[in-house]
N, C-alpha and C positions, 0 to 999 in steps of 0.2 A: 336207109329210109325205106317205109314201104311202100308198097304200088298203093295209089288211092284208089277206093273204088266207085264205079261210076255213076253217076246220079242221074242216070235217064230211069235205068228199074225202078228206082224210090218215086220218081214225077208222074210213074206211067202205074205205079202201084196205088199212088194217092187219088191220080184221076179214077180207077179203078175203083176205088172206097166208095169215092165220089158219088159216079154212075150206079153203082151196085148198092148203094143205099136207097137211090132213090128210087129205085126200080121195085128193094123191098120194100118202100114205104107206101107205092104206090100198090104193088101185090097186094101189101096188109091190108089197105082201105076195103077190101073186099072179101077177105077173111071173116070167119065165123065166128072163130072162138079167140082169146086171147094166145092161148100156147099158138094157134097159127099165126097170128102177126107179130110175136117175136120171132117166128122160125123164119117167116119171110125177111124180119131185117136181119137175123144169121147170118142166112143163107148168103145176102145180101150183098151186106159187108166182108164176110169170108171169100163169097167168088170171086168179087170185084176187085180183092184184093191179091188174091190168089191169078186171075186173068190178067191182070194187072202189072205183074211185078214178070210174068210169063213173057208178055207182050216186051215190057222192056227188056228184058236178056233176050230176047231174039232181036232184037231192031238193034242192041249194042255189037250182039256177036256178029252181024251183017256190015256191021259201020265200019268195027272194028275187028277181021278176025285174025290178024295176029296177035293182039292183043287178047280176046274173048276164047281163043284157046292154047296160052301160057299158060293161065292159073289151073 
């Protein structure tokens, strides 16, 4: 069977959406043109999601690091 993998990145990647939409949404409201308030909910949602899922593989590999450096 295999190793399952661990669901704090996924919870700390979601809040990360989360945060980082609203941050672009809140950017947007003050943007000019339309192409810049899609770029800020992008940007938004890609960071957030990206700092996010970052944030969890370190706080797992901390918790865990016999396990976070097996694979």
């Amino acid at each position: 069977m295999s190793n399952p993998k661990p669901l704090l990145p996924t919870i700390t990647m979601s809040l990360g959406i989360l945060v980082g939409g609203l941050i672009g949404a809140t950017s947007g409201l003050f943007a000019v043109s339309e192409a810049d308030v899609v770029m800020c909910y992008v940007l938004g949602f890609l960071g957030g999601a990206a700092i996010g899922a970052l944030v969890g593989w370190r706080w797992h590999a901390r918790r865990t690091p016999e396990v976070a450096h097996s694979e």
